[in-house]
C-alpha positions as CSV (number, residue, x, y, z in Angstrom):
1,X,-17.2,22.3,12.9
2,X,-17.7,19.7,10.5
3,X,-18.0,22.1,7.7
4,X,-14.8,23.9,8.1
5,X,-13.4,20.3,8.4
6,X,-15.1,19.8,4.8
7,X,-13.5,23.1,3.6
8,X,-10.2,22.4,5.3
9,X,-9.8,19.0,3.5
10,X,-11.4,20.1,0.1
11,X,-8.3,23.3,0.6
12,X,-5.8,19.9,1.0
13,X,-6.8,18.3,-1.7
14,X,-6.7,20.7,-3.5
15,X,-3.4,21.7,-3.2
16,X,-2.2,18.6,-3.0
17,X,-3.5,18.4,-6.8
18,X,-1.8,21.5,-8.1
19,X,1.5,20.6,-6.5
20,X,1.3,17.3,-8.3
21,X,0.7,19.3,-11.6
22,X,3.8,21.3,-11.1
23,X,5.5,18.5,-10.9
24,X,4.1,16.8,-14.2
25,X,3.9,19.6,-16.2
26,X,5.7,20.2,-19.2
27,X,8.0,23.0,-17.0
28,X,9.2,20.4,-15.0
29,X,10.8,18.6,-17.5
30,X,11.9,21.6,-18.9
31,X,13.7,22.0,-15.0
32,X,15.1,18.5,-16.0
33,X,16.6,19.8,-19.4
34,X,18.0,22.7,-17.9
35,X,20.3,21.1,-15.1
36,X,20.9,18.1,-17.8
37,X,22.6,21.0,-19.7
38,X,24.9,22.2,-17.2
39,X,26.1,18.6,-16.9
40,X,29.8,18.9,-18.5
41,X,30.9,15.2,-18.8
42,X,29.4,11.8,-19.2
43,X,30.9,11.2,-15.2
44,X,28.9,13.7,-14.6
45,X,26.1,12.5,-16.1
46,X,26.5,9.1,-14.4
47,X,26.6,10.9,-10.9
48,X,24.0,12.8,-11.8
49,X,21.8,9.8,-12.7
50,X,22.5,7.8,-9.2
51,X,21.3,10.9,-7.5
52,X,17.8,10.3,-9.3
53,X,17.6,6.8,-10.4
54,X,14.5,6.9,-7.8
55,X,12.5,9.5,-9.2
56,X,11.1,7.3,-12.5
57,X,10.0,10.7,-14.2
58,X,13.5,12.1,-13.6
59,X,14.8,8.6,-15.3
60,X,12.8,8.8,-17.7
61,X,13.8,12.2,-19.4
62,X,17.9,11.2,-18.3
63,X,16.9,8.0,-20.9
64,X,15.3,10.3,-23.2
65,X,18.5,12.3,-23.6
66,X,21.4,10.2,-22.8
67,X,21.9,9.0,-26.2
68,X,22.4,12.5,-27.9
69,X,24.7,13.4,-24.7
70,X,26.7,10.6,-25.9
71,X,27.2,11.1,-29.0
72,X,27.7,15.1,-28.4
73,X,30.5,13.8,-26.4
74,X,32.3,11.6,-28.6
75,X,31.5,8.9,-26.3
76,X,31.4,5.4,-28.9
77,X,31.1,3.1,-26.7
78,X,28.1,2.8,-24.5
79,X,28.5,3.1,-20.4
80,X,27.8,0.6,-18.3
81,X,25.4,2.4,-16.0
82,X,23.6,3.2,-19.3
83,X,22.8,-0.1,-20.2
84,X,22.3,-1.3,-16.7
85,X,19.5,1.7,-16.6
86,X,18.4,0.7,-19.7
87,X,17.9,-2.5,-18.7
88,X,16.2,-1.8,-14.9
89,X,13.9,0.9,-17.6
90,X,12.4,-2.4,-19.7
91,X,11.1,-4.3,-16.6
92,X,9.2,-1.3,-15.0
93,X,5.7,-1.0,-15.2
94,X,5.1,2.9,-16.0
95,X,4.9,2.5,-19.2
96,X,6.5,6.5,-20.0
97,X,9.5,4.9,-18.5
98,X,9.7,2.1,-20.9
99,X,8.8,3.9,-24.1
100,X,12.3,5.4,-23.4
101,X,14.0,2.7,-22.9
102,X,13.2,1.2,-25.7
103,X,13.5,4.5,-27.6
104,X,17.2,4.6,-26.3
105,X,18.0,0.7,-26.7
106,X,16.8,1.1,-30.7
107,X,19.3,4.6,-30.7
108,X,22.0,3.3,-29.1
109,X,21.6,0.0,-30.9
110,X,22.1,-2.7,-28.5
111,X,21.1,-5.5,-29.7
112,X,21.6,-7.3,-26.3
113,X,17.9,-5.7,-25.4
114,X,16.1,-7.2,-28.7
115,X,14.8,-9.9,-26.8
116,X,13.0,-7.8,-23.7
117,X,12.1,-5.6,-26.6
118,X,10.3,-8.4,-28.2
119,X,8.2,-9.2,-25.0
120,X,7.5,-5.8,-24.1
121,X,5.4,-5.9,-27.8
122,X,4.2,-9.6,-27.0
123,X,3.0,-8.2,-23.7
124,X,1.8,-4.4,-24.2
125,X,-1.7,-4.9,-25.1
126,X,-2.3,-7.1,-22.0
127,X,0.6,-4.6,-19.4
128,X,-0.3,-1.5,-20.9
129,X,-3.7,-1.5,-22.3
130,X,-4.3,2.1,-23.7
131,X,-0.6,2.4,-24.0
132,X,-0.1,-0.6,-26.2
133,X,0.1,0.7,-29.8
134,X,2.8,3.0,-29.1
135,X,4.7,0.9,-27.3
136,X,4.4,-1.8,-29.6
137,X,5.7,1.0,-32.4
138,X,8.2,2.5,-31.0
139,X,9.8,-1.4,-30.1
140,X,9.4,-2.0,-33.6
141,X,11.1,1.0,-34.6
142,X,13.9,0.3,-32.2
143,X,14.5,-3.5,-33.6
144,X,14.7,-2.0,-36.9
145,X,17.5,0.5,-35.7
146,X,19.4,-2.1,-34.4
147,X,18.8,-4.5,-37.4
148,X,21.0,-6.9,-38.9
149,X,20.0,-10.5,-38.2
150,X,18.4,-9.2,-34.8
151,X,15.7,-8.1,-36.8
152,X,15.3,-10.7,-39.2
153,X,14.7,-13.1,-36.6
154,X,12.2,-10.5,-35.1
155,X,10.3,-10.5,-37.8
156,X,8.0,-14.1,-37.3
157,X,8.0,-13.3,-33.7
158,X,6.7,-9.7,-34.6
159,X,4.4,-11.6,-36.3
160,X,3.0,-13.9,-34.6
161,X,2.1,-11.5,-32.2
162,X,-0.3,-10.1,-33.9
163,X,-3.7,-11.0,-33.8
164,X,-5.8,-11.2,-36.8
165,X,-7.9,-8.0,-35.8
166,X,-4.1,-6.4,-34.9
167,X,-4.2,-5.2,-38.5
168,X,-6.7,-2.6,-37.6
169,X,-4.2,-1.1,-35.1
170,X,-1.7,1.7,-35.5
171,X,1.2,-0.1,-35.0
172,X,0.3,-2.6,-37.9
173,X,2.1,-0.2,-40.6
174,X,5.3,-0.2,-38.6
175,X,4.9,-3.9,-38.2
176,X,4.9,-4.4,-42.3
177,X,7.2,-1.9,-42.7
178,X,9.9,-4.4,-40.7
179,X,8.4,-7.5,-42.8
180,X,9.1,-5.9,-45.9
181,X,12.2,-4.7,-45.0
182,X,13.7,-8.0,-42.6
183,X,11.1,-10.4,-44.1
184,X,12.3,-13.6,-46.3
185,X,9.5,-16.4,-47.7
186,X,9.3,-17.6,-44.0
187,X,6.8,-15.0,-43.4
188,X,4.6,-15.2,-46.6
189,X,2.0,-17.6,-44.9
190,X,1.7,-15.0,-41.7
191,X,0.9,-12.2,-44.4
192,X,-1.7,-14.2,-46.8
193,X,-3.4,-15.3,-43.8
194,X,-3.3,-11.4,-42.7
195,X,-4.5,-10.6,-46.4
196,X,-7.4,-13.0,-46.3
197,X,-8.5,-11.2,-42.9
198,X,-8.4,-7.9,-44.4
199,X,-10.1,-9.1,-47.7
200,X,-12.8,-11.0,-46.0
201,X,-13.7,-8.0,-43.9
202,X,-13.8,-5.9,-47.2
203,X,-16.3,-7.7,-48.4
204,X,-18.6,-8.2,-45.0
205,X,-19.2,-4.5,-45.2
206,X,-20.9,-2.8,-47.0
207,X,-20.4,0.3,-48.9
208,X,-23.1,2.7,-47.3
209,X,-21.5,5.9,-46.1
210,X,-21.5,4.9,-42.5
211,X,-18.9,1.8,-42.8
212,X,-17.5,3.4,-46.1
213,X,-14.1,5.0,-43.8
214,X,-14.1,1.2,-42.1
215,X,-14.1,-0.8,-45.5
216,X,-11.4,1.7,-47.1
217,X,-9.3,1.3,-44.0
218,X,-9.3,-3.0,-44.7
219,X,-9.0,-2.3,-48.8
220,X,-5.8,0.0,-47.5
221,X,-4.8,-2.5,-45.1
222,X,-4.8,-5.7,-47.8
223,X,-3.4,-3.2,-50.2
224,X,-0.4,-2.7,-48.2
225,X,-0.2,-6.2,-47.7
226,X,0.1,-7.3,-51.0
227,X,2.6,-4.6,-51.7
228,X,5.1,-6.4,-49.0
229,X,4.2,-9.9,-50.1
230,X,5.3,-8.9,-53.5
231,X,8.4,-7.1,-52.6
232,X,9.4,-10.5,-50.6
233,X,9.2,-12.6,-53.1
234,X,11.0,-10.5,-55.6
235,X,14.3,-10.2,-53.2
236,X,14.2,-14.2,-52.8
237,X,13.8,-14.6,-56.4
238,X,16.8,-12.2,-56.7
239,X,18.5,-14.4,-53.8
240,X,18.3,-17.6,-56.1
């Protein structure tokens, strides 16, 4: 008796599994994309978006493709509903969820959502652990799409952010990529002291073929980094 009660549960559990892959598998969204396109109007949309503002991975792909559905539709200024689930999107922990909000707030340019955008960066590697670096990319990415002086004054808290070890991280080309875009001599100290790191750790390693990869990476890293430094100061020198 025991043993068919084994088998019985394994047979649950089982199924149980597969159903939930058939819901996370890449058909399903495709399911999504498919009613999504019979949608004719951005009412429609809206509607359609109260009837599954529960289901998060349902949100999450409406996020992912409201902002073309938008702008296929002439629409120029953003919905209400759109910034409200925009907003609800940023405070959620499942971190899929929030890549797309972000995605969409950097899109659709609201700079209303720099700030959250900000702390989701401030707060990935601690909230999202193995989902930090793309995060913290794709939030830089979206305060650079909304620019302006939004992302200037991004730009030290960017900074400051960042660990000295961050410059070993993925996102750290993204982050200099904004510096040297939005960055003004405010920044200069943030990126020497960076350059230093980088430089220092150059030299503690040395050049056998094991750490050879690791001490390119740094000589790469301090490379870039003197690259923006120098583009800095020749747009305040042109400034003067």
């Amino acid at each position: 008796m025991k043993k068919q009660y084994r088998n019985y549960s394994t047979v649950c559990c089982l199924f149980l599994w597969l159903l939930l892959l058939s819901v996370l598998s890449p058909g399903h969204a495709g399911s999504i994309r498919e009613e999504m396109a019979g949608i004719p109007t951005v009412d429609s949309l809206e509607q359609y978006y109260y009837q599954n503002r529960g289901d998060l991975y349902k949100k999450r792909y409406i996020l992912k493709y409201t902002p073309k559905f938008l702008e296929e539709s002439g629409v120029t200024s953003v919905p209400r509903w759109v910034s409200d689930a925009i907003n609800e999107s940023l405070d959620s922990d499942y971190d899929a969820l929030v890549e797309e909000a972000v995605i969409a707030a950097g899109k659709l340019e609201l700079a209303e959502f720099t700030g959250k955008i900000i702390d989701i960066f401030k707060k990935a590697p601690q909230k999202f652990s193995a989902y930090s670096s793309i995060l913290r990319t794709f939030s830089v990415g979206a305060i650079m799409k909304i620019g302006g002086d939004y992302a200037r004054a991004a730009v030290p808290e960017i900074l400051g952010a960042v660990s000295r070890e961050g410059v070993s991280q993925p996102e750290f080309g993204t982050v200099l990529r904004m510096a040297q875009k939005y960055g003004d001599e405010t920044i200069i100290d943030s990126l020497q002291n960076f350059k230093v790191y980088a430089e220092n750790r150059v030299s503690s390693i040395s050049e056998e073929d094991d750490n050879r990869q690791i001490r390119s990476k740094y000589e790469n890293i301090a490379s870039a980094l003197t690259v923006v430094i120098g583009a800095i100061n020749e747009r305040e020198v042109a400034h003067e």
